[in-house]
C-alpha positions in Angstrom: 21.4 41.4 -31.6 24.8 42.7 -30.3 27.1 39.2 -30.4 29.7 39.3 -27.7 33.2 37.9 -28.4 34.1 35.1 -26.7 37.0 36.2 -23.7 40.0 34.8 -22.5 38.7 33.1 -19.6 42.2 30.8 -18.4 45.4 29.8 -19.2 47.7 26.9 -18.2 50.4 27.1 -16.0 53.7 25.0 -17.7 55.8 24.6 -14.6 55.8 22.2 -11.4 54.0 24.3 -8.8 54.9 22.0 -5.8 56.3 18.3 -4.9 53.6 16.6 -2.1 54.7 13.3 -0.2 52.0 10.6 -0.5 52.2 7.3 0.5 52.8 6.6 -3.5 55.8 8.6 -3.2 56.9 12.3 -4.2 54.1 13.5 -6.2 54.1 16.7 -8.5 51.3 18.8 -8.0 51.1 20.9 -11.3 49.1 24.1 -12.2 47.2 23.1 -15.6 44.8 26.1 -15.5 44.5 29.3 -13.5 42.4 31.9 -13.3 38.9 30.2 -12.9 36.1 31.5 -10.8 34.4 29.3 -8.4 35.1 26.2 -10.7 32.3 23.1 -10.0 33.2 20.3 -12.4 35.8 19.0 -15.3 35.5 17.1 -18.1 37.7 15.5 -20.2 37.5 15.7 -24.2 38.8 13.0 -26.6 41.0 15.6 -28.1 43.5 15.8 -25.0 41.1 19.3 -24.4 39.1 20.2 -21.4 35.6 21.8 -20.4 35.3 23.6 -16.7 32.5 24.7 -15.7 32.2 27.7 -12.2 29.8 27.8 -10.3 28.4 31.3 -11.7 27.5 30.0 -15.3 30.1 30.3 -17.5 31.8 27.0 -19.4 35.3 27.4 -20.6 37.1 25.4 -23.3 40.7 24.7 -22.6 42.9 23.8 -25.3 46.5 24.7 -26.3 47.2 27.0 -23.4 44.1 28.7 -23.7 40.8 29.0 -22.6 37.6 30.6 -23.6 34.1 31.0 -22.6 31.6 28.9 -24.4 27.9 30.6 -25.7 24.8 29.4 -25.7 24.5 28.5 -22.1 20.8 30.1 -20.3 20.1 31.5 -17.4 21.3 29.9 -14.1 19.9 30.8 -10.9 23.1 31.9 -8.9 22.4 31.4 -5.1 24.0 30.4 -2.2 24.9 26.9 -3.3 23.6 27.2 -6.3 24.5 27.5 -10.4 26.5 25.7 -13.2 27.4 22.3 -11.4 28.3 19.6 -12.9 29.4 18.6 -16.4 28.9 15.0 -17.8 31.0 14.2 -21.2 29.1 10.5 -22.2 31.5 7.7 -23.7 30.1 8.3 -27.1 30.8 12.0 -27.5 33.1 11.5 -29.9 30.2 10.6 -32.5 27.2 12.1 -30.3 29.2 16.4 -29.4 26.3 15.5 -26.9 27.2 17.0 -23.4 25.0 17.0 -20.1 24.5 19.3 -17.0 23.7 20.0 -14.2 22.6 23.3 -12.5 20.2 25.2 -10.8 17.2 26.7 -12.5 15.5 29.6 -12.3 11.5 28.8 -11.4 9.2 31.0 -10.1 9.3 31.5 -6.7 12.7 29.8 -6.7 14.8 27.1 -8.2 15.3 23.8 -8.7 18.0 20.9 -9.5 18.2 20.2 -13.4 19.6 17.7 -16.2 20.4 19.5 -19.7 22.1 18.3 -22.3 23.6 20.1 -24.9 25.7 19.8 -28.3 29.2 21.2 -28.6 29.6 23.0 -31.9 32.0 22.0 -33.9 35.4 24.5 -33.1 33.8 23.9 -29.5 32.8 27.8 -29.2 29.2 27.5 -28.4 26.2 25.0 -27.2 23.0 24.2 -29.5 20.1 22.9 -28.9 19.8 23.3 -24.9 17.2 20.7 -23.7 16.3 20.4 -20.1 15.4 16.5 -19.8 14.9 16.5 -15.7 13.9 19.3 -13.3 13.6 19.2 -9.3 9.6 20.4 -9.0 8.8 22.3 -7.0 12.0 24.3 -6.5 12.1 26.6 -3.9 13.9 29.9 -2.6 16.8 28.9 -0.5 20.4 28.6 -2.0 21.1 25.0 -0.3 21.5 21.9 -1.2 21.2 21.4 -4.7 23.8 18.0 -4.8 24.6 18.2 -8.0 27.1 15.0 -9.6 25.8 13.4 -12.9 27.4 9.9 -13.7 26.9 7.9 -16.9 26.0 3.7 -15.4 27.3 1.1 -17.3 23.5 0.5 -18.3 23.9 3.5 -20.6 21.7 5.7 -17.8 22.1 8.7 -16.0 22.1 9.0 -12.5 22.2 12.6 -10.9 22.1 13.4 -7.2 19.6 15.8 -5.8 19.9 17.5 -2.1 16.9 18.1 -0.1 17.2 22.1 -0.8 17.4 22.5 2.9 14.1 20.4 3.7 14.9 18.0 5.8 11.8 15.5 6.0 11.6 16.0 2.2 14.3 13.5 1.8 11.8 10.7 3.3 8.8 11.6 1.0 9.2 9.6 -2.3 6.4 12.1 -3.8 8.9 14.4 -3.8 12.5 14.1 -5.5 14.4 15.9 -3.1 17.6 14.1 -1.4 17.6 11.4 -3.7 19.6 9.7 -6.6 17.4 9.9 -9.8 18.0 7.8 -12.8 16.7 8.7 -16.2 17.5 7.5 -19.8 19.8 9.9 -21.3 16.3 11.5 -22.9 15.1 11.8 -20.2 12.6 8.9 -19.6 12.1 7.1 -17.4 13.6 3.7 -17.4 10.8 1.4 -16.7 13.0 -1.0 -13.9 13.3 1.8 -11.4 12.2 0.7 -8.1 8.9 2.7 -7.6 7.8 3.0 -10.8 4.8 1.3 -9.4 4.5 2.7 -6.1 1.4 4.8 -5.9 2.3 8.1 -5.0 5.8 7.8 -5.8 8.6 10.0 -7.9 8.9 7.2 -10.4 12.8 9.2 -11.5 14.1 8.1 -7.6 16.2 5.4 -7.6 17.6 6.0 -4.0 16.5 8.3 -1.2 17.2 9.7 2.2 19.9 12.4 1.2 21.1 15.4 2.6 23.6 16.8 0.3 25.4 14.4 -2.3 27.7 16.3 -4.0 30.0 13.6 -5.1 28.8 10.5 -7.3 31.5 7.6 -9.2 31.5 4.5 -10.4 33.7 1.8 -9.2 35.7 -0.9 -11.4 32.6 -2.8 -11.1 30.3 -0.2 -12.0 28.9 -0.1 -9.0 27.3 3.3 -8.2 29.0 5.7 -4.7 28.1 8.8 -3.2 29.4 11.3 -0.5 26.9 13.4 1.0 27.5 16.3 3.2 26.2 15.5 7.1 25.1 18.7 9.2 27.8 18.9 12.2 29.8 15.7 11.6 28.4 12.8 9.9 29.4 13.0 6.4 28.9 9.9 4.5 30.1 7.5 2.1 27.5 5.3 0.7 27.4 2.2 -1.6 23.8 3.1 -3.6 21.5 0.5 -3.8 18.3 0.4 -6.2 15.3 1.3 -3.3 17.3 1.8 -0.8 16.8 4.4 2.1 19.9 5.9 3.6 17.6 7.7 6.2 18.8 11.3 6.3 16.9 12.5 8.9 15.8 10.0 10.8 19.1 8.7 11.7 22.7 10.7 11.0 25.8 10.1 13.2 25.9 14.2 13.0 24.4 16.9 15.5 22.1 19.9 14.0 24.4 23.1 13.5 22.7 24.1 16.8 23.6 20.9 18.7 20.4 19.2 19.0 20.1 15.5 18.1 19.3 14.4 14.8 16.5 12.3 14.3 16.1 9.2 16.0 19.6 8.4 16.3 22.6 6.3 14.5 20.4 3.2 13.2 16.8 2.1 12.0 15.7 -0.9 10.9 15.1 -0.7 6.8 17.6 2.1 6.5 20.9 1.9 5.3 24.5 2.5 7.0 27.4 4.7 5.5 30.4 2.6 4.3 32.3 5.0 6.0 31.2 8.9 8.0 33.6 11.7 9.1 33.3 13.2 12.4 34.1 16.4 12.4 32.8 17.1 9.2 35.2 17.3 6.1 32.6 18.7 3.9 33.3 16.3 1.2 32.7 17.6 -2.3 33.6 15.9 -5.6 34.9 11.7 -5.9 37.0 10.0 -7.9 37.5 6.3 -7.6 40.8 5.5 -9.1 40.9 2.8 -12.2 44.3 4.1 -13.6 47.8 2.7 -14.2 49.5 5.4 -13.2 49.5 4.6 -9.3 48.3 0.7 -9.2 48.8 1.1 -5.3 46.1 3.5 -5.3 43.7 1.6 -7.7 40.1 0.8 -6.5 40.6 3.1 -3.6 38.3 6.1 -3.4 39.0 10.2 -3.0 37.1 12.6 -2.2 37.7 16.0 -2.1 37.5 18.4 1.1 36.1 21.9 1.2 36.7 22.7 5.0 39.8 21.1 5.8 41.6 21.9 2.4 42.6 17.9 1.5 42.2 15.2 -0.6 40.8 12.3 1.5 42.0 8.9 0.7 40.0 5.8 1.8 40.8 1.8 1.6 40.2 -0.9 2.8 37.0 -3.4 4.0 35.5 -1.7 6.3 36.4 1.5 4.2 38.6 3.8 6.4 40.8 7.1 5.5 44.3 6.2 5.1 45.5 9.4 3.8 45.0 12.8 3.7 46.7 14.6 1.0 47.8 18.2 1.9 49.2 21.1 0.3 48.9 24.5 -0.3 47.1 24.1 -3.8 44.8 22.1 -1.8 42.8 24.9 -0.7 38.6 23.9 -0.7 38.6 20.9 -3.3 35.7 21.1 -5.3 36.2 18.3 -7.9 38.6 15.8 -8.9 38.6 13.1 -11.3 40.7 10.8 -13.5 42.2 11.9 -16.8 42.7 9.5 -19.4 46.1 8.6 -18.8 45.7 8.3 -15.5 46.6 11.6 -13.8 44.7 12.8 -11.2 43.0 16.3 -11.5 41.9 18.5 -9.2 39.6 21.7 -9.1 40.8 24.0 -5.9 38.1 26.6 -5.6 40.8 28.5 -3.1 42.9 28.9 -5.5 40.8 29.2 -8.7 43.0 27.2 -10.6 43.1 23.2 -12.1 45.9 21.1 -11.1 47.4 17.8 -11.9 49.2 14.9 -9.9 51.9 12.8 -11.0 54.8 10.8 -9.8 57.5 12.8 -8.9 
């Protein structure tokens, strides 16, 4: 067998690439790594390095101004919405190399959502022993909708979110996992406290349903569990997940159908749950951060949320939860993922501008 080298895949950028005004002050908006295609999700590794993942199936290490392309990755099915998604990077990687995914996977007659996990080799050059520990069955043959975060609870379990593949109703039939948040033991079983583990019938991995498109997912201070969904035409959501609970996509929505036409049955239903907080127009809202850090303590507990139509950050406060801020700027462009480093910084994956960038204070 013919072994390919591994390729320079990215490189980081050592100067200031622009100064943005924020509420917090003059922030610097620095290019960290350039060059990426499609780029889904970020991790952070105890050794100050970082893993990327784009949305076409390649995983790049990052470390000392370089980047390379990581092996042992399989086949990803590469439609529409679909591919490498998200990367997880558990709070005991340091002992474990254990690493989890998400993606789309190829099944016949289509794909489905998945959760892999995956050890990183020592010198971080390849995966080994691949192990798909969740798939979304039956898949099928459109490209939407595949949600996509993976977040590690404070219970040690993993919670993914799952869109309804562009099957609406599906999201209100727990025999089916699609449009829900599933939580699984990081092997893969299924905890035995999940809420319809004895409901005849049931999906026993759902721990929330009623989705559309969830393709943000963070814990707060508390550990409490969030998600922002993408709504059709308006009606993007925030929600606070609860264990059980039905967030009714699409029975009731505070967006219209692409075409217009009423959703559903309207804005409320009795045993359904309301957003903490919906966009209208739509911002189509991708990755989440809720910040915990020291390095803005104005900004701490409030949640972000990246925009890939209006080219923003989106900052919301407050009890109701409201946006307060919008942060703009031309490395902005379609905001795909953004998180927390470990000292606080806030990172961001622009898919506009294929390239990973960090804020500070100015």
């Amino acid at each position: 067998m013919r072994l390919i080298p591994l390729i320079l895949a990215a490189c980081f950028a050592v100067t200031p690439a622009h100064a943005l005004d924020s509420s917090a002050g003059k922030l610097t908006v620095t290019k960290m790594v350039d060059q990426l295609n499609d780029p889904w999700a970020i991790g952070f590794l105890p050794d100050d390095s970082l893993l990327i993942t784009e949305k076409g199936g390649r995983l790049l290490h990052v470390v000392n101004g370089q980047g390379r392309a990581i092996t042992g990755l399989p086949d990803v099915a590469t439609r529409g919405q679909g591919g490498l998604l998200d990367i997880l990077v558990p709070r005991d990687f340091a002992q474990s190399r254990q690493l989890y995914f998400t993606y789309s996977k190829p099944q016949p007659g289509g794909a489905g959502t998945a959760i892999a996990h995956a050890r990183l080799a020592p010198g971080a050059d390849r995966l080994t022993d691949w192990t798909v520990i969740f798939e979304l069955e039956p898949g099928s043959s459109g490209g939407r909708h595949f949600g996509s975060r993976l977040v590690e609870g404070r219970d040690g379990m993993l919670y993914a979110t799952i869109g309804d593949r562009g099957d609406d109703s599906s999201a209100q039939d727990l025999a089916r996992q699609n449009g829900a948040v599933v939580r699984i033991a990081r092997d893969g079983a299924i905890p035995s406290d999940n809420p319809f583990t004895q409901t005849a019938g049931a999906q026993p991995e759902i721990w929330s349903y009623g989705h559309r498109n969830p393709q943000g997912a963070a814990l707060d201070a508390e550990g409490n569990l969030w998600v922002v969904e993408h709504g059709a035409r308006g009606g993007d959501e925030v929600n606070s997940i609860a264990k059980g609970a039905n967030f009714g996509w699409p029975v009731i929505s505070y967006g219209r159908h692409y075409s217009g036409l009423k959703i559903g049955e309207g804005t409320q239903k009795s045993g359904m749950e309301q957003p903490a907080h919906y966009w209208d127009p739509s911002i189509a809202p991708s990755g989440m951060m809720i910040y915990q850090g020291d390095m803005f303590p104005e900004w701490r507990g409030d949640i972000f949320v990246g925009s890939l139509k209006f080219d923003m950050i989106s900052r919301l406060d407050g009890t109701p939860l409201t946006e307060v801020e919008r942060l703009k700027s031309r490395e902005t462009q379609r905001v795909r993922d953004i998180r927390e480093a470990p000292d606080g910084s806030i990172w961001f994956l622009s898919v506009g501008q294929g390239a990973a960038y960090r804020l500070s204070p100015g």
